[in-house]
PQR file of N, CA, C, O and H, with PARSE charges and radii, in Angstrom:
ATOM      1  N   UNK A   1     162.993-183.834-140.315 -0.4000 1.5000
ATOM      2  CA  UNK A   1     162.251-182.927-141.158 -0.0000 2.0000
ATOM      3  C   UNK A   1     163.067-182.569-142.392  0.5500 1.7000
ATOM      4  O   UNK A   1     162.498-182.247-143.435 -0.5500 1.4000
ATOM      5  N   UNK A   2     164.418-182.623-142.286 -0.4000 1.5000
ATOM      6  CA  UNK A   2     165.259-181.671-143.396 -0.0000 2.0000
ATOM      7  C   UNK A   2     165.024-183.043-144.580  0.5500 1.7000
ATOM      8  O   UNK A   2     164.815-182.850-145.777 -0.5500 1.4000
ATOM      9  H   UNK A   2     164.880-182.884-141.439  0.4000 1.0000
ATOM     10  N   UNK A   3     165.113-184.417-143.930 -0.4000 1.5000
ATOM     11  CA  UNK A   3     165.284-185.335-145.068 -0.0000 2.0000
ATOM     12  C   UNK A   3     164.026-185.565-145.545  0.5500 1.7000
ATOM     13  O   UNK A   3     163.805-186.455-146.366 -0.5500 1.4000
ATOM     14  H   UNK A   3     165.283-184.573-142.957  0.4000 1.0000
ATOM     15  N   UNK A   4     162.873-184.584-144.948 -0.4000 1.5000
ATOM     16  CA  UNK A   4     161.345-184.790-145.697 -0.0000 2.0000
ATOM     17  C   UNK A   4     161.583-183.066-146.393  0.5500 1.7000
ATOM     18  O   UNK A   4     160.476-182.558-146.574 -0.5500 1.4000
ATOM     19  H   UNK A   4     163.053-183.860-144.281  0.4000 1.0000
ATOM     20  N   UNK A   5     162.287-182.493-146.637 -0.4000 1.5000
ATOM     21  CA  UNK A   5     162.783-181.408-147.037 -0.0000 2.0000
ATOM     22  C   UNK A   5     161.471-180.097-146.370  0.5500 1.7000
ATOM     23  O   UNK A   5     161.129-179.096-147.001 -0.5500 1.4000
ATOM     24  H   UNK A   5     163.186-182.906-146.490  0.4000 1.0000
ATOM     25  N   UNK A   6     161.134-180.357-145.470 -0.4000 1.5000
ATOM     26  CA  UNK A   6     160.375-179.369-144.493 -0.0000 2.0000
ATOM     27  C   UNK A   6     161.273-178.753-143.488  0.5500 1.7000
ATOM     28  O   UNK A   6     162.383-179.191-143.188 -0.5500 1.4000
ATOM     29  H   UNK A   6     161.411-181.169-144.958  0.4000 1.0000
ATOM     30  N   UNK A   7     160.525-177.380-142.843 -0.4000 1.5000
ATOM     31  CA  UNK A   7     161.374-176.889-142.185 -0.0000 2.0000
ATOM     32  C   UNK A   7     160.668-175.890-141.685  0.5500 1.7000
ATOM     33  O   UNK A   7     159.979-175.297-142.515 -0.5500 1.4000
ATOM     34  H   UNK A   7     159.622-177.025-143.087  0.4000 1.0000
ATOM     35  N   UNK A   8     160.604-175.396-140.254 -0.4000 1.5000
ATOM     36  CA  UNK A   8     159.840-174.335-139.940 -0.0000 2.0000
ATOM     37  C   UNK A   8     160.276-172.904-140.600  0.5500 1.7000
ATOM     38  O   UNK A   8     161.386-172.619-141.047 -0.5500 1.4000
ATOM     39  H   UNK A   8     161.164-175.878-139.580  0.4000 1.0000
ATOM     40  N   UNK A   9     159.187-172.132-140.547 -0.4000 1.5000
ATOM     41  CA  UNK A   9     159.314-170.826-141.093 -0.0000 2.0000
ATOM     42  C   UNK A   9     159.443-169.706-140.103  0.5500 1.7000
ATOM     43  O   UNK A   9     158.990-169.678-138.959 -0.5500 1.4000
ATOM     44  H   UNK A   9     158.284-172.364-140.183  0.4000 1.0000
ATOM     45  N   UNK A  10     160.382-168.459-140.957 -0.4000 1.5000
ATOM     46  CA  UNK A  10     160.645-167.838-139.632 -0.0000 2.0000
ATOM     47  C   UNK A  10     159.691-166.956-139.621  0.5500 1.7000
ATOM     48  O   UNK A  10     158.954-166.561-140.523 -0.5500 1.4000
ATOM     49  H   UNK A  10     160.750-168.481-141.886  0.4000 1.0000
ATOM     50  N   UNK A  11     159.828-166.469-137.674 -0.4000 1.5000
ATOM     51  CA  UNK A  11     157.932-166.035-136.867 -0.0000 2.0000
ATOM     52  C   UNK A  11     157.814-167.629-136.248  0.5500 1.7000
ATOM     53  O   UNK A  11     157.349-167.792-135.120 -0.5500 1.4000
ATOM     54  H   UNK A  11     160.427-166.790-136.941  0.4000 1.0000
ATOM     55  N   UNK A  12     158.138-168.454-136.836 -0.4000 1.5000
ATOM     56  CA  UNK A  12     157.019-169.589-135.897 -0.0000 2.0000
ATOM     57  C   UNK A  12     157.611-169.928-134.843  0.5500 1.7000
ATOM     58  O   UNK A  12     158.660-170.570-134.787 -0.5500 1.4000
ATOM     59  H   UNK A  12     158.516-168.321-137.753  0.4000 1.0000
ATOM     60  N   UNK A  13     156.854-169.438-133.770 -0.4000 1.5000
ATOM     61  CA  UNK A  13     157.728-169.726-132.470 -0.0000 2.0000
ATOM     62  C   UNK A  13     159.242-168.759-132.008  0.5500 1.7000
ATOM     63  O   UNK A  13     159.264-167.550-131.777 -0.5500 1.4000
ATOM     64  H   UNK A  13     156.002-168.916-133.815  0.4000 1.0000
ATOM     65  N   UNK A  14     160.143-169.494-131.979 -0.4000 1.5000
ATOM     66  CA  UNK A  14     161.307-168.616-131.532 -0.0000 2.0000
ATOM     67  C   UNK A  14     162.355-168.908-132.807  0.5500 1.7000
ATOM     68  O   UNK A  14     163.571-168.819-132.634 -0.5500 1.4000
ATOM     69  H   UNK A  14     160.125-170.476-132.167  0.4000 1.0000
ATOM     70  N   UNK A  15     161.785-169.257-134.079 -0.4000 1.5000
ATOM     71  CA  UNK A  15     162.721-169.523-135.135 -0.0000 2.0000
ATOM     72  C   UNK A  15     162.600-167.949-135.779  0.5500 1.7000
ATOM     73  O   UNK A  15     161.516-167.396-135.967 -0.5500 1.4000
ATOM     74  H   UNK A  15     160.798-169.329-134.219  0.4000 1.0000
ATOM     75  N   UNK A  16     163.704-167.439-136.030 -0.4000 1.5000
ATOM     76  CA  UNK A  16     163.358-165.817-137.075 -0.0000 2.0000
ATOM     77  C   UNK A  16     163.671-166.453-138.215  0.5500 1.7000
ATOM     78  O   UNK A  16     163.816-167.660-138.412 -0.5500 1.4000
ATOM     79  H   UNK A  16     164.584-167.889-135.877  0.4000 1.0000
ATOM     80  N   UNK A  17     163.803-165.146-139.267 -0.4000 1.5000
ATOM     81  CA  UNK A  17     164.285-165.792-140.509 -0.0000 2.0000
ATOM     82  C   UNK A  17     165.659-165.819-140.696  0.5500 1.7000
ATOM     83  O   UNK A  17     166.019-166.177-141.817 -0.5500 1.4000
ATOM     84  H   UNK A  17     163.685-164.166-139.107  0.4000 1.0000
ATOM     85  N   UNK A  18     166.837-165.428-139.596 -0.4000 1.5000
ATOM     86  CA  UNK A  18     167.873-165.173-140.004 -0.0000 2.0000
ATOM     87  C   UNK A  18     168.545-166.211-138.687  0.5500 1.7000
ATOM     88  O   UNK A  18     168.270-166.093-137.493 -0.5500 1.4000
ATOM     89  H   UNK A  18     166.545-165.137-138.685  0.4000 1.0000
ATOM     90  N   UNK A  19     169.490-167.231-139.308 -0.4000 1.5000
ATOM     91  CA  UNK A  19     169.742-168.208-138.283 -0.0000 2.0000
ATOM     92  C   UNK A  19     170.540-167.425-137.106  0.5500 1.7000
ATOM     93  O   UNK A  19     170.213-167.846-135.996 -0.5500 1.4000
ATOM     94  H   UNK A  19     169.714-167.327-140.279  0.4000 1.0000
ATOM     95  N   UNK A  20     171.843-166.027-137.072 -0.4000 1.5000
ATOM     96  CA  UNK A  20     171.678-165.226-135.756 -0.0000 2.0000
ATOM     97  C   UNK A  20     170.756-165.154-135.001  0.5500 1.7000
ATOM     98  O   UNK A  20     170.687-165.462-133.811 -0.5500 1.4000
ATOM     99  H   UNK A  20     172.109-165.685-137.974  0.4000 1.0000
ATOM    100  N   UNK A  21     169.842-164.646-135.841 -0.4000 1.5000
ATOM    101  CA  UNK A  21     168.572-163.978-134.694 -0.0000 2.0000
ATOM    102  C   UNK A  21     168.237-165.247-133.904  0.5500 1.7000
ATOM    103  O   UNK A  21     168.101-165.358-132.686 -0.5500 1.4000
ATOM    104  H   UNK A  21     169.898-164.396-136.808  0.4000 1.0000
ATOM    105  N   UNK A  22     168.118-166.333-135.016 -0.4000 1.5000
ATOM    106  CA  UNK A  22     167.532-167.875-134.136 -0.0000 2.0000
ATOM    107  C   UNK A  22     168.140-167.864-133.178  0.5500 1.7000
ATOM    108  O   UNK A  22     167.488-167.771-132.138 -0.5500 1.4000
ATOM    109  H   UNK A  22     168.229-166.243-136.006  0.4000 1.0000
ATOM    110  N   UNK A  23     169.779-167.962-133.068 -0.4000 1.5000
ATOM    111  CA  UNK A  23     170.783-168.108-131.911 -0.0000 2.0000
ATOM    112  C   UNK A  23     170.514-167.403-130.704  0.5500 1.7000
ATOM    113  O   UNK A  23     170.487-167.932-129.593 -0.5500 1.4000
ATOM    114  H   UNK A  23     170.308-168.038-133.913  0.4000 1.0000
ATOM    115  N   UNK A  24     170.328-166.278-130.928 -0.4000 1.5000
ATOM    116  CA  UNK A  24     169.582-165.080-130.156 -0.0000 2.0000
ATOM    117  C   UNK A  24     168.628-165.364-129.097  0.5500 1.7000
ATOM    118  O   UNK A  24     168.684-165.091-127.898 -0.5500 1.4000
ATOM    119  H   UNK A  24     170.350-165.849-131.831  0.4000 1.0000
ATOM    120  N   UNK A  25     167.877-165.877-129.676 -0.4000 1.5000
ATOM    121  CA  UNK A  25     166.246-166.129-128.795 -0.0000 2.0000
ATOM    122  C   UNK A  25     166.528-167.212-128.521  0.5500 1.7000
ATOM    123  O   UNK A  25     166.634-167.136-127.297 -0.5500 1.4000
ATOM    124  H   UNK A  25     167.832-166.099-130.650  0.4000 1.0000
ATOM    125  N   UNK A  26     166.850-168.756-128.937 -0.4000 1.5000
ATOM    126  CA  UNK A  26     167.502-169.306-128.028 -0.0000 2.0000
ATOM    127  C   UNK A  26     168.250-168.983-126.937  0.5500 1.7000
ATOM    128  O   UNK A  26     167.768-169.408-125.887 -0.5500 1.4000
ATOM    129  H   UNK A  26     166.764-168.817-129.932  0.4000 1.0000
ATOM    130  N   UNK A  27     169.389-168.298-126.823 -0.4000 1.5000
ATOM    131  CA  UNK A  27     170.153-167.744-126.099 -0.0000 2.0000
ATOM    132  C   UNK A  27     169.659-166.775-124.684  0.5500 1.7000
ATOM    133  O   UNK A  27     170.043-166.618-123.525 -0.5500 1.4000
ATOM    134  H   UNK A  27     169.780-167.952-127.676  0.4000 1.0000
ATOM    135  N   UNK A  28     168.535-166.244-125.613 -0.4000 1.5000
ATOM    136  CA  UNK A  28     168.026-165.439-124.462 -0.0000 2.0000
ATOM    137  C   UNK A  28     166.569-166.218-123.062  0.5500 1.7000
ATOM    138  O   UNK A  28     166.129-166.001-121.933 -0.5500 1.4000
ATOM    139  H   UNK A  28     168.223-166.372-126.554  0.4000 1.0000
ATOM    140  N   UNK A  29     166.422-167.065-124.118 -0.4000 1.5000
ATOM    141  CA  UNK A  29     165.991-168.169-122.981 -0.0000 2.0000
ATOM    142  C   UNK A  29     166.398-169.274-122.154  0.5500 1.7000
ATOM    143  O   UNK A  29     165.765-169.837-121.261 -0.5500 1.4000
ATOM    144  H   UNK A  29     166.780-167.242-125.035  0.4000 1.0000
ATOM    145  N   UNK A  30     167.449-169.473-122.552 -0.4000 1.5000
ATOM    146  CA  UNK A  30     168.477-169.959-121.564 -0.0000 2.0000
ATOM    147  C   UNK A  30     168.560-168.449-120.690  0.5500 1.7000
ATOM    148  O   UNK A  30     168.132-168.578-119.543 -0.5500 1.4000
ATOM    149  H   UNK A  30     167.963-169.015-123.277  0.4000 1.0000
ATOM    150  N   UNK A  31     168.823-167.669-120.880 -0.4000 1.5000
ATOM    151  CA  UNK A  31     169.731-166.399-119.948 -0.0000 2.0000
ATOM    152  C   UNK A  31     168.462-166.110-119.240  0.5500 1.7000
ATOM    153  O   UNK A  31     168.660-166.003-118.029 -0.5500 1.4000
ATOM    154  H   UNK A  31     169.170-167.565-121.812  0.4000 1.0000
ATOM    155  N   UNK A  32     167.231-165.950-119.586 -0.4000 1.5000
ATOM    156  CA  UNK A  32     166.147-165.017-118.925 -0.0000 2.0000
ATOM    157  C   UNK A  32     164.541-166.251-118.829  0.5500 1.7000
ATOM    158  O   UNK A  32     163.689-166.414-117.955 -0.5500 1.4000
ATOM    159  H   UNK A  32     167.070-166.037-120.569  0.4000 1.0000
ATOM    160  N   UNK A  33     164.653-166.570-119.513 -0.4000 1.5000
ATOM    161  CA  UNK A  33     163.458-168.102-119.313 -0.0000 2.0000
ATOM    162  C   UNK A  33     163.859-168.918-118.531  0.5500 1.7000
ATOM    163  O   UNK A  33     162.917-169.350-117.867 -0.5500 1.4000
ATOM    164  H   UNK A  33     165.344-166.438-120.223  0.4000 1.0000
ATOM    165  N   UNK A  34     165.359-169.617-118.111 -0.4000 1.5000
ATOM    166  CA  UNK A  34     165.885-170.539-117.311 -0.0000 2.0000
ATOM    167  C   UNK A  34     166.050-170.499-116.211  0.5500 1.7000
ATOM    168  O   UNK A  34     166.417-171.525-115.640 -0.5500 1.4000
ATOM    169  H   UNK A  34     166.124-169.265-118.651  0.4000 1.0000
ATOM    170  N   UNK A  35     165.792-169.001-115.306 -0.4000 1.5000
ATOM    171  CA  UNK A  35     166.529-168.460-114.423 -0.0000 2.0000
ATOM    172  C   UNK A  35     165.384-169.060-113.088  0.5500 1.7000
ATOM    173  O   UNK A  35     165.940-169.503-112.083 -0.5500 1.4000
ATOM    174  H   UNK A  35     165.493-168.167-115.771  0.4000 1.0000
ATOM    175  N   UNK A  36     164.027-169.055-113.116 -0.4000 1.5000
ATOM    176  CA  UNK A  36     163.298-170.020-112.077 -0.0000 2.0000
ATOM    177  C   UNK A  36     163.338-171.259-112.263  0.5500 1.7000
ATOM    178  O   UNK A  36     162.621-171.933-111.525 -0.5500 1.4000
ATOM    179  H   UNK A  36     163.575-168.695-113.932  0.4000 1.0000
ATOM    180  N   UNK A  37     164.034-171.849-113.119 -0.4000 1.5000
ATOM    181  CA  UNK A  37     164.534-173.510-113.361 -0.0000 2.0000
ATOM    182  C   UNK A  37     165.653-173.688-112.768  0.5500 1.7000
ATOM    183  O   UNK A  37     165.696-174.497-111.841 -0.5500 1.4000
ATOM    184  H   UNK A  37     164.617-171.301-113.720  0.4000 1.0000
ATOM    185  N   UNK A  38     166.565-173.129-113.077 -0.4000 1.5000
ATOM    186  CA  UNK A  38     167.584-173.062-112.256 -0.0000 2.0000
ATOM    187  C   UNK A  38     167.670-172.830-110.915  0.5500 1.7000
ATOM    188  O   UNK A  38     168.055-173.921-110.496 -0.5500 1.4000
ATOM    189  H   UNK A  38     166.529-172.472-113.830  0.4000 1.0000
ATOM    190  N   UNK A  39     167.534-171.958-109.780 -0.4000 1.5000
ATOM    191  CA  UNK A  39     166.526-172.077-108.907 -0.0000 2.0000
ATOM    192  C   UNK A  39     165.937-173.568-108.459  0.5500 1.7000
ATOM    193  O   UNK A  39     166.647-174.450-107.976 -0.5500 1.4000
ATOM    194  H   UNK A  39     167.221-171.072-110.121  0.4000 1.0000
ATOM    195  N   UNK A  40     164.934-173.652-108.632 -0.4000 1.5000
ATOM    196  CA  UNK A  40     164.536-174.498-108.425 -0.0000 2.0000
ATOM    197  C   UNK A  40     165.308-176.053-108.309  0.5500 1.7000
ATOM    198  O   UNK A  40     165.172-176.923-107.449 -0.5500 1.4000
ATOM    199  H   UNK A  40     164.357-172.936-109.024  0.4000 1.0000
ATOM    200  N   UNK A  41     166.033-176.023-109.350 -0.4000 1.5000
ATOM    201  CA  UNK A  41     167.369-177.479-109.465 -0.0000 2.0000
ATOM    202  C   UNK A  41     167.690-177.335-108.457  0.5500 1.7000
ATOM    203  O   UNK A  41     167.126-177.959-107.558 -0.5500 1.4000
ATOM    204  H   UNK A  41     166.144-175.317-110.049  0.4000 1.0000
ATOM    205  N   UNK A  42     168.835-176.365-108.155 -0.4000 1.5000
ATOM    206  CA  UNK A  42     169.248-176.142-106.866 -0.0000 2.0000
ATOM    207  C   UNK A  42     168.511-176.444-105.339  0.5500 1.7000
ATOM    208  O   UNK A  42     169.006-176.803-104.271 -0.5500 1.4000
ATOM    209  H   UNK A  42     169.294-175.858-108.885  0.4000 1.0000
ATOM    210  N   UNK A  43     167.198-176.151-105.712 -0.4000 1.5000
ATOM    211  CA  UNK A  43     166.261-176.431-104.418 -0.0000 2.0000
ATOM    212  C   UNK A  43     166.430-177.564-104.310  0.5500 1.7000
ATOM    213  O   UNK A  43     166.995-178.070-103.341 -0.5500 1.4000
ATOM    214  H   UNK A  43     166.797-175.859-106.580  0.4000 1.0000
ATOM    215  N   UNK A  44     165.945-178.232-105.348 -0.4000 1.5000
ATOM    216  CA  UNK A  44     165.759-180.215-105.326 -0.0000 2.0000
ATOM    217  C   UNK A  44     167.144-180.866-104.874  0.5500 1.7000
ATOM    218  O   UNK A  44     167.156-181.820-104.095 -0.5500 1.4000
ATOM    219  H   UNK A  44     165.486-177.821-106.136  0.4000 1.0000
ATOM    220  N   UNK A  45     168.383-180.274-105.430 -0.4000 1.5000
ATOM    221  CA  UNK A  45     169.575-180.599-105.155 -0.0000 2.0000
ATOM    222  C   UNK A  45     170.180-180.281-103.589  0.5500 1.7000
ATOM    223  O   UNK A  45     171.088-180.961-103.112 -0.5500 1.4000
ATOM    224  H   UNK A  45     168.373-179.499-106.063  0.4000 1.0000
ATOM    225  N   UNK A  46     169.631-179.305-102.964 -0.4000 1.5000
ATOM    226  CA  UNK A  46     169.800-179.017-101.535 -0.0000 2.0000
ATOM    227  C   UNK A  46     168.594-179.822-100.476  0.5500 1.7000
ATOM    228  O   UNK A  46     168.636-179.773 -99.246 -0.5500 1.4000
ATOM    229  H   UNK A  46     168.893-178.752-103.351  0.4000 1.0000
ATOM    230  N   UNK A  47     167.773-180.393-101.113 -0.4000 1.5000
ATOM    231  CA  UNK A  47     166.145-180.810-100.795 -0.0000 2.0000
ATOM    232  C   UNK A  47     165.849-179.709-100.055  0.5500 1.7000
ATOM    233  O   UNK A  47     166.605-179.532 -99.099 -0.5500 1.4000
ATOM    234  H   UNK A  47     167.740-180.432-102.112  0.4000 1.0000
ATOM    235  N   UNK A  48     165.032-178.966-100.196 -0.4000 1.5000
ATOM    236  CA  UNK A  48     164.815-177.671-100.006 -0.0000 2.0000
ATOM    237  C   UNK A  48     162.876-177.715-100.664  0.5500 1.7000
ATOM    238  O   UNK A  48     162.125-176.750-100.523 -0.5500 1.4000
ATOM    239  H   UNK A  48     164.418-179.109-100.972  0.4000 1.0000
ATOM    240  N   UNK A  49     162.568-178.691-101.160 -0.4000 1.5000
ATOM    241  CA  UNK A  49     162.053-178.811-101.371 -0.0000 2.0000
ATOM    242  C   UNK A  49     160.963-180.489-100.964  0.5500 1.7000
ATOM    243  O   UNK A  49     161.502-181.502-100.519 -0.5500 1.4000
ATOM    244  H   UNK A  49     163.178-179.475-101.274  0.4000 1.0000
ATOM    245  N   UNK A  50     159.719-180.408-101.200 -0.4000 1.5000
ATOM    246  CA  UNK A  50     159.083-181.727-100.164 -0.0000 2.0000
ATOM    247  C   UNK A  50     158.903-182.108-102.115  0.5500 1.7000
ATOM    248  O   UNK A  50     158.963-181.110-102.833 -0.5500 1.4000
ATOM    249  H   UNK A  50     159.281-179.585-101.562  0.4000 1.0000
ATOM    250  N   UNK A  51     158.767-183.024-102.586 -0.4000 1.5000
ATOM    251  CA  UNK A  51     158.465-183.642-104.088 -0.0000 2.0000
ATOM    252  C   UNK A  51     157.229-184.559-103.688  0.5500 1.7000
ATOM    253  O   UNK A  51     156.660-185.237-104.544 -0.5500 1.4000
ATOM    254  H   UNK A  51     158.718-183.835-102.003  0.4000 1.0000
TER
END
């Protein structure tokens, strides 16, 4: 996108306008969005689970 000189705007999605804040909400979905994924890995990795 950058070499078609486009680029999302911040609000869209989890991009803000300030590349911190971006880091941020990334960050916080790893920490608080990931946490039944993780979980779950572990299940598949113990088979704990039928697939």
């Amino acid at each position: 996108m950058s070499m078609l000189d486009r680029s999302f705007p911040g609000g869209d999605g989890i991009i803000q306008d300030d590349i911190e804040d971006t880091i941020k909400s990334i960050g916080y979905v790893g920490r608080v969005g990931m946490k039944e994924t993780d979980l779950e890995i572990l299940n598949i990795m113990m088979d704990q689970v039928q697939l």
